[in-house]
Backbone bond lengths (Angstrom), bond angles and torsions (degrees), N, CA, C in turn:
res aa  C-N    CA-C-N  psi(-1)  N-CA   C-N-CA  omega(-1)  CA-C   N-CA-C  phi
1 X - - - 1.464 - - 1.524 111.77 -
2 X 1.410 124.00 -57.13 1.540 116.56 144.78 1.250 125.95 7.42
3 X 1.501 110.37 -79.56 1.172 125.20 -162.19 1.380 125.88 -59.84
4 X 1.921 99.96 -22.65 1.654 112.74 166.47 1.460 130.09 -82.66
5 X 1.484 103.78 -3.06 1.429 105.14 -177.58 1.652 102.49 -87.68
6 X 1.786 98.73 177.77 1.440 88.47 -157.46 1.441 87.77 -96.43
7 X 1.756 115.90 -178.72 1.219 131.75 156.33 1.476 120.61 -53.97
8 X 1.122 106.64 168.08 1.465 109.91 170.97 1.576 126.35 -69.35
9 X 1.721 80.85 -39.25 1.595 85.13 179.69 1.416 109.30 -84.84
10 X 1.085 126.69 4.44 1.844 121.79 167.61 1.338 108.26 -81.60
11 X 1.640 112.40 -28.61 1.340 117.23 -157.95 1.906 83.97 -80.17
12 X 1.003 127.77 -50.94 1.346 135.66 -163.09 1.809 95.89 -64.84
13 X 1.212 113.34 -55.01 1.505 107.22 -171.39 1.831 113.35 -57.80
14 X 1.621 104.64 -38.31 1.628 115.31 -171.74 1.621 98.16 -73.61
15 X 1.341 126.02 -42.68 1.188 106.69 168.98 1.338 125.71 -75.97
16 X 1.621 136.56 -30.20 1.145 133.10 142.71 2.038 122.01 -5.10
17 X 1.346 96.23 -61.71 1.237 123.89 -161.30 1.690 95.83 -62.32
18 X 1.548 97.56 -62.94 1.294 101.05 -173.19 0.997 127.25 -75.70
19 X 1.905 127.73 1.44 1.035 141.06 159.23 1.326 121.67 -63.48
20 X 1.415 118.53 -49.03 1.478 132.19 164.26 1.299 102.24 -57.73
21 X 0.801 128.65 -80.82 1.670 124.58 -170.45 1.557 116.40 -37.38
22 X 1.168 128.45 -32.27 1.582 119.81 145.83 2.028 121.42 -92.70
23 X 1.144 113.61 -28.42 1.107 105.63 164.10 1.270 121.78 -55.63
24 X 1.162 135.13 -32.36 1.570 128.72 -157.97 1.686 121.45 -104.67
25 X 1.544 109.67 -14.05 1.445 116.01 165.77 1.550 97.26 -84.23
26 X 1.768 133.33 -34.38 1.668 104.15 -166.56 1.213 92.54 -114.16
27 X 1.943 131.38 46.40 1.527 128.49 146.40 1.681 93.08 -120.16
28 X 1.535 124.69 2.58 1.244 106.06 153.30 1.771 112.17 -96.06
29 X 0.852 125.40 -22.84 1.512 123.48 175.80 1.496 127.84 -95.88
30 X 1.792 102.43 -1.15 1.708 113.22 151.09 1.918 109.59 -84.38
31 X 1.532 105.23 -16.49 1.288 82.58 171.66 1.582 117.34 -106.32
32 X 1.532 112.59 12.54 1.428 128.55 177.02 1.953 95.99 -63.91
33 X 1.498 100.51 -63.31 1.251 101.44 168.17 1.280 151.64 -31.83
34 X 1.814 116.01 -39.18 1.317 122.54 165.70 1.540 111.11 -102.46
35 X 1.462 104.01 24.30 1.809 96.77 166.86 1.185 126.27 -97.14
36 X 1.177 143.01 175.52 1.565 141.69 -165.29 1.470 110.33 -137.43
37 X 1.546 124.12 161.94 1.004 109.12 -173.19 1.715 101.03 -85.41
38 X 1.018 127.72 -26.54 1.484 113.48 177.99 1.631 135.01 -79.77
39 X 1.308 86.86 13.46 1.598 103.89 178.10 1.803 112.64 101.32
40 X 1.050 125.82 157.33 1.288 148.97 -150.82 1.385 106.59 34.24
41 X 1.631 119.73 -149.04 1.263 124.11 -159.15 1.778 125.78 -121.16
42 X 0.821 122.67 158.91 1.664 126.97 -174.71 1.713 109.17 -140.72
43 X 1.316 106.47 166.82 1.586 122.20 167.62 1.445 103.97 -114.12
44 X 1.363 114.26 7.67 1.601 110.09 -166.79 1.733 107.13 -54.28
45 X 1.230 100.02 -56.04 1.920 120.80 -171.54 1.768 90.87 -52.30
46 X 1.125 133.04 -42.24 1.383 105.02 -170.24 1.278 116.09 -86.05
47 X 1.763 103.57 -31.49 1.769 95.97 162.79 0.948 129.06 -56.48
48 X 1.068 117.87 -49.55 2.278 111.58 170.34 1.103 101.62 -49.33
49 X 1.025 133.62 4.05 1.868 107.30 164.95 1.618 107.69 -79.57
50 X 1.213 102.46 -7.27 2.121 97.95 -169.18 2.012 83.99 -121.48
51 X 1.257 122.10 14.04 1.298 121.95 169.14 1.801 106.61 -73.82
52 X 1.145 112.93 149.62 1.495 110.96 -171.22 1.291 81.96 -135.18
53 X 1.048 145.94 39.72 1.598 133.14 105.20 1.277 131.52 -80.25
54 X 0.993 120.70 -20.26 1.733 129.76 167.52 1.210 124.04 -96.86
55 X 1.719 115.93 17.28 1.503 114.54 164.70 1.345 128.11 -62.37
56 X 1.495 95.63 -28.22 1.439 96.59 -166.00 1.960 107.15 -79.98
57 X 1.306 108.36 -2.44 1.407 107.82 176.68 1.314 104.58 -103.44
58 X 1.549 129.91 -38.97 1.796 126.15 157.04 1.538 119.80 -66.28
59 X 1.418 104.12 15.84 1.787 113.12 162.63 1.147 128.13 -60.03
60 X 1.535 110.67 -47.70 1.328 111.86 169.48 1.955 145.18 -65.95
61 X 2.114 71.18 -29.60 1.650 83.95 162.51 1.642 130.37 -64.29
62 X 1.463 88.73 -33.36 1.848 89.16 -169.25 1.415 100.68 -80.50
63 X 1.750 119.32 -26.64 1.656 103.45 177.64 1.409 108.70 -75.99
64 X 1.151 108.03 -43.68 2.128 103.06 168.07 1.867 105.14 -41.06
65 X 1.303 130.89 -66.09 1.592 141.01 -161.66 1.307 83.72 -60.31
66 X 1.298 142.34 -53.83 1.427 142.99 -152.32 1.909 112.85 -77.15
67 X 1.787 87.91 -36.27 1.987 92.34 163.91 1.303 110.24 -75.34
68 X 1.548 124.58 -43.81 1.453 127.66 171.33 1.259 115.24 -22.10
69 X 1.299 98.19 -76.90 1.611 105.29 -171.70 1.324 139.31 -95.37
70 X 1.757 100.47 7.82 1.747 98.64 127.61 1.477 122.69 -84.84
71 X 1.052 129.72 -4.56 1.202 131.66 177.07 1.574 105.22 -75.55
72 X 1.142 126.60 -56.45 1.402 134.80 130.37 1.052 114.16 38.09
73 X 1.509 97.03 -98.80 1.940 124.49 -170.93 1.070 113.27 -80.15
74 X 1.512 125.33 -10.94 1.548 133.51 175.11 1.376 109.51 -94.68
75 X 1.610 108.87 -12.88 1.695 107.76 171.54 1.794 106.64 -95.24
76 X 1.397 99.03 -17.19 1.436 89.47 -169.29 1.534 91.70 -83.16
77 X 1.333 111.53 -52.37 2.093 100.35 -167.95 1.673 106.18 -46.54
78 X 1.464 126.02 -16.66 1.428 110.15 -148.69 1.844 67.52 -80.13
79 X 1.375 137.75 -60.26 1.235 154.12 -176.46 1.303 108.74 5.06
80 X 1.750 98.77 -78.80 1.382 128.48 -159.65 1.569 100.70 -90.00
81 X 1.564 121.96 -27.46 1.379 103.90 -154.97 1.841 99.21 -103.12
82 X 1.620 103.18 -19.93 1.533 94.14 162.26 1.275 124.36 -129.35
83 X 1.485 121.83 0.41 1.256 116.17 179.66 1.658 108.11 -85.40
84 X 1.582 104.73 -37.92 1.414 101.46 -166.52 1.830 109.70 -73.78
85 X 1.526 116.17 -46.68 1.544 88.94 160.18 1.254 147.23 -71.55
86 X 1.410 102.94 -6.55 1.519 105.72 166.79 1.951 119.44 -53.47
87 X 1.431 89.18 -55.47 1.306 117.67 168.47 1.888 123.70 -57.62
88 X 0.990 125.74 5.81 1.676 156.85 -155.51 1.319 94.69 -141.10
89 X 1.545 135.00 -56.11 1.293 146.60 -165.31 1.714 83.80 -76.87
90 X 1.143 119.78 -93.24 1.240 112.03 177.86 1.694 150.71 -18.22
91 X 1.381 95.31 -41.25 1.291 120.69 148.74 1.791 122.06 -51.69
92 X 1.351 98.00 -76.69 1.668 105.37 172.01 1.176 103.15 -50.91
93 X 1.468 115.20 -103.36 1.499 132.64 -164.36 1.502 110.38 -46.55
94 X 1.359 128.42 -37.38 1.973 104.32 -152.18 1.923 68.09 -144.77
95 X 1.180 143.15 111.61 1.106 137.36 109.15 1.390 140.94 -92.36
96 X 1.273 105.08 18.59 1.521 118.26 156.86 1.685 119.73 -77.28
97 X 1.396 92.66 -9.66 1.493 112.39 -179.72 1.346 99.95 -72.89
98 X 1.584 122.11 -83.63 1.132 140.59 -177.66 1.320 120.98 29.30
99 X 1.191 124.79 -80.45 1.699 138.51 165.86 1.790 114.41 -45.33
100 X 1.244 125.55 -31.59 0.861 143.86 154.77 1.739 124.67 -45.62
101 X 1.290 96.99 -69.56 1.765 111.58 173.67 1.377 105.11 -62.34
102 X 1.767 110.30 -48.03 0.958 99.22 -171.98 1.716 141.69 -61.46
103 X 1.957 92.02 -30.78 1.205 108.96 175.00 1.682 109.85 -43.40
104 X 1.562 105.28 -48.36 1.898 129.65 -173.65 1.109 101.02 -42.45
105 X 1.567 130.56 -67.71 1.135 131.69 -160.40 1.038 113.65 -96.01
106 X 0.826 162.05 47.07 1.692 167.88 44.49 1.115 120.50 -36.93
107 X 1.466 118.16 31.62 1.734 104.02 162.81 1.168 88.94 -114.73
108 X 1.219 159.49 -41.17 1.455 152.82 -154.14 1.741 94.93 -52.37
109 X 1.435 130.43 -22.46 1.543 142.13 -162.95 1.500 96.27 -75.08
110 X 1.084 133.10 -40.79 1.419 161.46 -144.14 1.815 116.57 -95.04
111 X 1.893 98.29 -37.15 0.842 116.03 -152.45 1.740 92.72 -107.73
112 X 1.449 121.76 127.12 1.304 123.63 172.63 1.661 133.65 -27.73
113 X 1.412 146.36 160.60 1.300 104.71 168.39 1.563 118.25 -105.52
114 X 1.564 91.28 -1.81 1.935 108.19 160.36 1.443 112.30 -62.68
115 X 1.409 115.47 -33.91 1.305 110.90 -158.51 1.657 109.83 -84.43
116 X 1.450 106.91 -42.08 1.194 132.38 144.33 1.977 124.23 -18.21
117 X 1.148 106.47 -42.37 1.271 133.28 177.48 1.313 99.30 -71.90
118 X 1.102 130.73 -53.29 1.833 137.94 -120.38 1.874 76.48 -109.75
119 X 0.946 134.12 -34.76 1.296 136.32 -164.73 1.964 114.10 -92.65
120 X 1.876 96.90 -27.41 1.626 105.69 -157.90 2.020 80.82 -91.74
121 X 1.464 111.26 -17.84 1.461 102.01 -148.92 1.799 111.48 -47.38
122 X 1.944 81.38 -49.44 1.512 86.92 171.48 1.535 145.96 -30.71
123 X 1.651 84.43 -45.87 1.928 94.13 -178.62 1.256 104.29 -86.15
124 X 1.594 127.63 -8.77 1.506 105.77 -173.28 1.261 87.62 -95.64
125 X 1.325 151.30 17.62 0.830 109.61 -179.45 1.643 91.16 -106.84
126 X 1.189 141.59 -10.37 1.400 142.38 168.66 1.928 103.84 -78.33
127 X 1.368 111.54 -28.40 1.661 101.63 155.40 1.422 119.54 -74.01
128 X 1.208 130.16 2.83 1.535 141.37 -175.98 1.529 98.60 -111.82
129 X 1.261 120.38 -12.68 1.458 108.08 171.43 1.809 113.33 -94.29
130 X 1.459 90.41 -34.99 1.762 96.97 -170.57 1.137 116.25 -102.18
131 X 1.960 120.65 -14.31 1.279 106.30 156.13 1.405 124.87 -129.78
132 X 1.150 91.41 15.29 1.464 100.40 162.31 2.275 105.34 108.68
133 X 1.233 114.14 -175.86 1.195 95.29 -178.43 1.855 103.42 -131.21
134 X 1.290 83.00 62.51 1.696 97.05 169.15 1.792 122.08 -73.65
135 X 1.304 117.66 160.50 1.510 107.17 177.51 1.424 119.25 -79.93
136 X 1.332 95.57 -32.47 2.208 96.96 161.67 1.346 120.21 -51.18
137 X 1.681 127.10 -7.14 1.314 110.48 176.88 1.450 118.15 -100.94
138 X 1.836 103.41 14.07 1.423 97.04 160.02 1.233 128.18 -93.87
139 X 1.399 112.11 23.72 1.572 115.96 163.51 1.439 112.58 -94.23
140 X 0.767 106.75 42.09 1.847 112.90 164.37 1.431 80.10 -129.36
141 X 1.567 159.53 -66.37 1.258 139.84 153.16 1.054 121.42 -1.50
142 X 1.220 141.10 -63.21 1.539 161.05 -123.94 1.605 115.14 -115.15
143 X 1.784 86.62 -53.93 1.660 98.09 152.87 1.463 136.55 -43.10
144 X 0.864 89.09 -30.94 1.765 113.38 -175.84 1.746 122.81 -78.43
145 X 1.557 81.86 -56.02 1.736 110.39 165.56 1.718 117.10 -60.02
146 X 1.383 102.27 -48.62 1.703 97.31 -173.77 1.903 97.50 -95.71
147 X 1.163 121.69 36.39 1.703 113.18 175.27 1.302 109.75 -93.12
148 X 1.478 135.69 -1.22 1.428 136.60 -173.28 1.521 89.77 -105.49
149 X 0.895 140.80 -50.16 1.047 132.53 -178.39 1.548 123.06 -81.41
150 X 1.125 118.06 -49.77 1.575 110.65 160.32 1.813 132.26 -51.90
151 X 1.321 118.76 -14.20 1.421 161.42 -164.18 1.577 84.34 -100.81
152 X 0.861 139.63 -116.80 1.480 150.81 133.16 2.168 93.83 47.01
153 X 1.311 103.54 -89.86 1.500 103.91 178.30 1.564 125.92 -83.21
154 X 1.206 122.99 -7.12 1.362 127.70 150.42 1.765 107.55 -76.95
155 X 1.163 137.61 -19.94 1.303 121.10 178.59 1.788 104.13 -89.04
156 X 1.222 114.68 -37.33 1.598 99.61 -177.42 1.355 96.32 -75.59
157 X 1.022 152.52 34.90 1.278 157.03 156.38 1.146 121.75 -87.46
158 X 1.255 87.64 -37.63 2.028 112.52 -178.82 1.478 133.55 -94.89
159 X 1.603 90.28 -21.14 1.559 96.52 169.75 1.704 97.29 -103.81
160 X 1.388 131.79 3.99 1.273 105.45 156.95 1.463 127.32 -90.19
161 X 1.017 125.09 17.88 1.313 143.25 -176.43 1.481 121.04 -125.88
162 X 0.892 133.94 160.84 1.399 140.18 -145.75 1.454 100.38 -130.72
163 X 1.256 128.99 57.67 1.608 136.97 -148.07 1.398 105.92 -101.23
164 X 1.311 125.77 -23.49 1.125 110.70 157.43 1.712 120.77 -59.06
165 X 0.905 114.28 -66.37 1.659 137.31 170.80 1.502 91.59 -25.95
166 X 1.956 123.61 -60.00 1.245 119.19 -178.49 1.482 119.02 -53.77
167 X 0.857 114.00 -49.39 1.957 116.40 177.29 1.070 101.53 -86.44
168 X 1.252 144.35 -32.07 1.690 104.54 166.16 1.682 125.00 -56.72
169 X 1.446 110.62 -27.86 1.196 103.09 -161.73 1.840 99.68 -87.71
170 X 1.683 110.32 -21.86 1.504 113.62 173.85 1.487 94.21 -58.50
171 X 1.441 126.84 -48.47 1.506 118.24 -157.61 1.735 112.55 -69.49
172 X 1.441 112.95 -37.99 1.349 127.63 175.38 1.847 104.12 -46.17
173 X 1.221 123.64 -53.87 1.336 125.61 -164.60 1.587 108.11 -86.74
174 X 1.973 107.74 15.46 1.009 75.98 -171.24 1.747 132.04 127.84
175 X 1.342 102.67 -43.19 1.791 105.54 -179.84 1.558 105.44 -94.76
176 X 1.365 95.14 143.62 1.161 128.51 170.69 1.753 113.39 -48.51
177 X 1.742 128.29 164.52 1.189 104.63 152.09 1.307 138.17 -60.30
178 X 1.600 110.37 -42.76 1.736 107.87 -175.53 1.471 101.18 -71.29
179 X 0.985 129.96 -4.03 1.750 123.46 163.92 1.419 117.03 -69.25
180 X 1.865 106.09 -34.80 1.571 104.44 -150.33 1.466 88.80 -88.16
181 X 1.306 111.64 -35.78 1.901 120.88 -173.23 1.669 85.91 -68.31
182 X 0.951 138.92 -98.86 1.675 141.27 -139.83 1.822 100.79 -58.78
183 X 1.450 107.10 -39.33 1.630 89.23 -161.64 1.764 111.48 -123.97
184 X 1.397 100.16 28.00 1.232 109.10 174.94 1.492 115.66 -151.37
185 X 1.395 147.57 -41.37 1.244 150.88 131.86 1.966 128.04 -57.62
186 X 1.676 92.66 -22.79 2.139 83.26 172.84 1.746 99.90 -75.20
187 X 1.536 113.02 -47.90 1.522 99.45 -171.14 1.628 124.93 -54.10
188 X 1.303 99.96 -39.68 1.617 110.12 158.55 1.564 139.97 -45.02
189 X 1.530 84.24 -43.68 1.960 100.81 176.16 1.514 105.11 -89.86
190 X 1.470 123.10 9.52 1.894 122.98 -149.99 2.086 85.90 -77.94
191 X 0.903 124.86 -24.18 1.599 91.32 174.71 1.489 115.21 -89.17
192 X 1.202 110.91 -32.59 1.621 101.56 171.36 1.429 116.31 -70.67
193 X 1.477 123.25 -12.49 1.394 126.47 157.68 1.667 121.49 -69.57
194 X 1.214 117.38 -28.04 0.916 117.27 -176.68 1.620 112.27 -82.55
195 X 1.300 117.83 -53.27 1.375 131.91 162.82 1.598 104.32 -56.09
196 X 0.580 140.91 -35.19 1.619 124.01 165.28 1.095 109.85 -55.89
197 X 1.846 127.18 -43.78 1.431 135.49 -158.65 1.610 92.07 -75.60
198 X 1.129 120.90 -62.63 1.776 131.04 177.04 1.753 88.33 -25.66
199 X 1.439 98.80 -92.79 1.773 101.57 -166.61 1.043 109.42 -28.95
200 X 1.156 143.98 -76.14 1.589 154.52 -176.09 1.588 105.84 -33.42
201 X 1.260 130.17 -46.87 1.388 144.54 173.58 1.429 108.42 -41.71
202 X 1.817 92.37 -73.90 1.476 117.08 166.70 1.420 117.22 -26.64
203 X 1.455 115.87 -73.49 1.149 120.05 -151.11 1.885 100.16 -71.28
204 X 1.197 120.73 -31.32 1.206 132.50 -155.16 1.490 93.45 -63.73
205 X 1.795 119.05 -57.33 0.933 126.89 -164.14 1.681 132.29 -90.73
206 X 1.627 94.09 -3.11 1.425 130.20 144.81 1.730 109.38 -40.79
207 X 1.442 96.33 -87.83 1.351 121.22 -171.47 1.266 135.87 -11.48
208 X 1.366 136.55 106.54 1.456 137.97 168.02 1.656 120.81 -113.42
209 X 1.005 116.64 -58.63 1.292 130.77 -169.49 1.759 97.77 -32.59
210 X 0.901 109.00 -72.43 1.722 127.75 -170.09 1.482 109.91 -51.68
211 X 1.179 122.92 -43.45 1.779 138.87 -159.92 1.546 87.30 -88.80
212 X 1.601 134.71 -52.35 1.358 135.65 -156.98 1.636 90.51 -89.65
213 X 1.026 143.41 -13.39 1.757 123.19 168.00 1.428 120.49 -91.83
214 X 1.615 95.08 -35.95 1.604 105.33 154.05 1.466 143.23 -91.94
215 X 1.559 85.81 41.40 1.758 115.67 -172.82 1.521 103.76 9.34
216 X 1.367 111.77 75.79 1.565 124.92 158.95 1.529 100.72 -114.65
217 X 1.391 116.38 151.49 0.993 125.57 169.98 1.475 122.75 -118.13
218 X 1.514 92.69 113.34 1.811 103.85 -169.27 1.540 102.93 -106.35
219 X 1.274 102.91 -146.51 1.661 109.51 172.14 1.549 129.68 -85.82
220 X 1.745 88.75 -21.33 1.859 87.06 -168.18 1.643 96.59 -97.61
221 X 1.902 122.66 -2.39 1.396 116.76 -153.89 1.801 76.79 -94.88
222 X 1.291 119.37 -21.49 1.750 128.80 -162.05 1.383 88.95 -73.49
223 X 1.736 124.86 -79.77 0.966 106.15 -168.73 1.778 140.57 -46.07
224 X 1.546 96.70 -36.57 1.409 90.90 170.29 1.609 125.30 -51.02
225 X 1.332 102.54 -31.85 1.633 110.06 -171.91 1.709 102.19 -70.88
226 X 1.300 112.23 -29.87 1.742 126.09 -156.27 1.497 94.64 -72.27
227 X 1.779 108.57 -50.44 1.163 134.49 -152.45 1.892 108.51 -74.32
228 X 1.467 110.44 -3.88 1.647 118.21 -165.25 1.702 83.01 -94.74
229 X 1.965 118.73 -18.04 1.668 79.76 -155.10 1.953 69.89 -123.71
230 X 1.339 135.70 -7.34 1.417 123.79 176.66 1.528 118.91 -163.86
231 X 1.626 114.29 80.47 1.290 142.57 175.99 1.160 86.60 -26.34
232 X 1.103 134.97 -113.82 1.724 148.60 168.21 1.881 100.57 29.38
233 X 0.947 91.25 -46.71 2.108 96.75 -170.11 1.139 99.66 -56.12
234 X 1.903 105.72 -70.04 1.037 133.66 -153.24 2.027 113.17 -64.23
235 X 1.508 90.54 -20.76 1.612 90.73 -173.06 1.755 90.72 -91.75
236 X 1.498 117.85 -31.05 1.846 109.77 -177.07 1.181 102.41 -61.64
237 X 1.555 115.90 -46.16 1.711 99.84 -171.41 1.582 115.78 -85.04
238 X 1.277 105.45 4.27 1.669 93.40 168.18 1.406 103.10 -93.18
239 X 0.861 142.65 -24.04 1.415 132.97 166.25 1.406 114.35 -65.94
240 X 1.252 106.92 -41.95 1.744 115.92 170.59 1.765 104.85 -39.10
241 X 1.109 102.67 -40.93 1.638 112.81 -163.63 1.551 99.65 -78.81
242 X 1.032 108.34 -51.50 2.068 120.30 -170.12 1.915 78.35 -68.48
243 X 0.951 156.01 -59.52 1.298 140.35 -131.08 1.782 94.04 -76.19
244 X 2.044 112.68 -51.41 1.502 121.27 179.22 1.457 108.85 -55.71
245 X 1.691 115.63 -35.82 1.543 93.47 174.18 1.189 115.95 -66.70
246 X 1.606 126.30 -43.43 1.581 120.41 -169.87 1.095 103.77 -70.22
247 X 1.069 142.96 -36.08 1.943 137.81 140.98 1.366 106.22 1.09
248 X 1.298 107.66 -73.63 1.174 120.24 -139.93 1.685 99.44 -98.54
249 X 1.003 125.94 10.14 1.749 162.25 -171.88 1.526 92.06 -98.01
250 X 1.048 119.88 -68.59 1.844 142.34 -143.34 1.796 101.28 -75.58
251 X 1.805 101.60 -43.41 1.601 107.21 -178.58 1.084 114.70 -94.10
252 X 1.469 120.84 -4.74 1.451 118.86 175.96 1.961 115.05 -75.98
253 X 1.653 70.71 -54.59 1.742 81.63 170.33 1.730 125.51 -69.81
254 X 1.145 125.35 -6.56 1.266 137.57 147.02 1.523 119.77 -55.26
255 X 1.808 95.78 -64.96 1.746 90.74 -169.85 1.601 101.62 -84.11
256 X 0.982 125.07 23.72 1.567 146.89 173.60 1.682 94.76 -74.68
257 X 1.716 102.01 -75.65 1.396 119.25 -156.38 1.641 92.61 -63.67
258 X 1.621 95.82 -67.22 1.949 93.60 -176.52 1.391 111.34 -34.98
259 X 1.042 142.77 -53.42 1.596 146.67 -161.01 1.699 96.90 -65.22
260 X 1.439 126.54 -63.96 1.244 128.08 159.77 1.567 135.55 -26.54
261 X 1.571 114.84 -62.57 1.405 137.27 157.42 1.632 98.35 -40.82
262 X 1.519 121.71 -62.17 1.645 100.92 -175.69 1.598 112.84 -81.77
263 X 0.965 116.47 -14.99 2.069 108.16 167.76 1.176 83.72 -61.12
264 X 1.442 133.11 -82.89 1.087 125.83 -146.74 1.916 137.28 -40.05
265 X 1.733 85.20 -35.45 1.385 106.00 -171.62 1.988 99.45 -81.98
């Protein structure tokens, strides 16, 4: 088995590779930002962001960033609070299912996110009658959209663990289900929980296609609008955004390792 892994220096060149390939479009569009139209460079574009004459044109961004990221936490609970025991349920109780569910939740990946639209329009518009037509109710959208991929890192989570074996022996002594799910199988599954939460973040704050047909206004439908009267905004706060995911990249994989380091120990 050895013998199939790679070298060091492949490992160094493939990440090399793949370093450039995202490094080099957002160190050409961090320096889009401090350029000017008359040639060389400025900090002007990032100071007007704390300019309080130009709020009223970075208005739209912060109410788009501000639907984002409740949209966010309303994509991540649908995540954790129904995908992952379903997926636990499935496991225990019905894994004859498995291939089945699984096929389910990974086709939405498959499936356009126009097309997606053309099919959801209907029900939002009966969720626009009964709960109103807020931008948090496109996380039942979103939900849908990030389940192949959140599915995806909550399951290698699950087949590295021995989780049946874990809840039987929680149930033997005694615990309840919401005991065996929250305080005996979440600490176990906590990096594929967490990496699900990242993607879901990601994708949410990614997102246009879906939010701009269902005239919601998020972050990426803001910038386009921001971006018709000052490119400059629209390219700071998309980097603003890539910087909170790799943020949010940096602590996952931390409380990844920490959580690991103490099983281990």
């Amino acid at each position: 088995m050895n013998g199939l892994a790679p070298r060091a220096a492949t490992r160094w060149i493939i990440g090399i590779v793949v370093g450039l390939f995202f490094a080099i479009p957002m160190a050409a569009t961090l320096l889009f930002t401090f350029s000017q139209s008359g040639g060389g460079y400025t900090v002007d574009h990032w100071a007007s962001l704390f300019d309080p004459k130009k709020a009223s044109l970075y208005a739209p961004i912060w109410t788009g960033l501000g639907n984002s990221l409740i949209l966010a936490v309303v994509t991540v609970a649908i995540v954790l609070l129904l995908l992952t025991p379903t997926m636990i349920l499935v496991a225990l109780r019905f894994p004859k299912l498995r291939r089945g569910f699984e096929f389910l939740v990974l086709l939405p990946i498959s499936i356009p996110a126009i097309v997606l639209v053309v099919g959801l329009a209907p029900i939002y518009l009966q969720i626009g009658r009964s709960l109103g037509t807020g931008a948090w109710t496109l996380a039942f959208a979103y939900g849908v959209t990030v389940l192949p991929f959140a599915y995806r890192s909550i399951q290698a989570s699950i087949d590295a663990i021995d989780i049946r074996t874990l809840s039987e022996a929680a149930r033997s002594l005694g615990a309840g289900w919401f005991t065996v799910i929250v305080r005996v199988l979440a600490p176990n599954l906590r990096q594929g929980l967490l990496a699900a939460s990242l993607i879901s973040v990601a994708v949410v704050l990614g997102e246009f296609t879906i939010a701009s047909l269902l005239n919601r206004q998020v972050l990426q439908t803001a910038l386009v609008v921001v971006n018709k009267i000052d490119p400059y905004a629209s390219a700071m706060f998309t980097l603003l955004a890539l910087a909170f995911a790799f943020v949010l990249l940096l602590i996952i994989g931390r409380a990844g390792r920490a959580r690991s380091g103490r099983t281990s120990s």
